[in-house]
Phi, psi and omega in degrees: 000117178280132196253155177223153182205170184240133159316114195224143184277148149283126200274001188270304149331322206078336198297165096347087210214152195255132153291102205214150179224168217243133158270025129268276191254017141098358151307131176222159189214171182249080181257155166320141200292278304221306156285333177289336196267353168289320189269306142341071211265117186275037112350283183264303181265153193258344181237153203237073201235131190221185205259153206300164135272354179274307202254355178097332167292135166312051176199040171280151169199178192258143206291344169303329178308287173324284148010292144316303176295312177280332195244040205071336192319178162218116171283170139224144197301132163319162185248130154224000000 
């Protein structure tokens, strides 16, 4: 199952930047599009999971993920 999530600017910045949260210990950060895309290829990987920096596990995800996974959501994307 391919998961979708969003991508959002920081307004102070301009940056590009992922919201992301640990489906093991519930930690979260903001990091840039720019580092996600270095650890993250969707190419290659089908879920969008890089390893935690609190707990160490393969189960950082960007929180639109998280989401899906713990409560059910289904995102679905804007139409523009």
């Amino acid at each position: 199952m391919r998961y979708n999530f969003r991508v959002r600017e920081d307004k102070n910045t301009g940056e590009f930047i992922i919201d992301m949260k640990c489906l093991n210990c519930d930690y979260e950060e903001v990091i840039p599009m720019d580092i996600f895309s270095e650890l993250f290829d969707p190419d290659f990987d089908e879920n969008p999971a890089i390893t935690c920096p609190k707990c160490d596990h393969d189960l950082f995800v960007p929180k639109d993920v998280y989401d899906q996974i713990k409560g059910g959501f289904i995102y679905k994307p804007d139409k523009k």
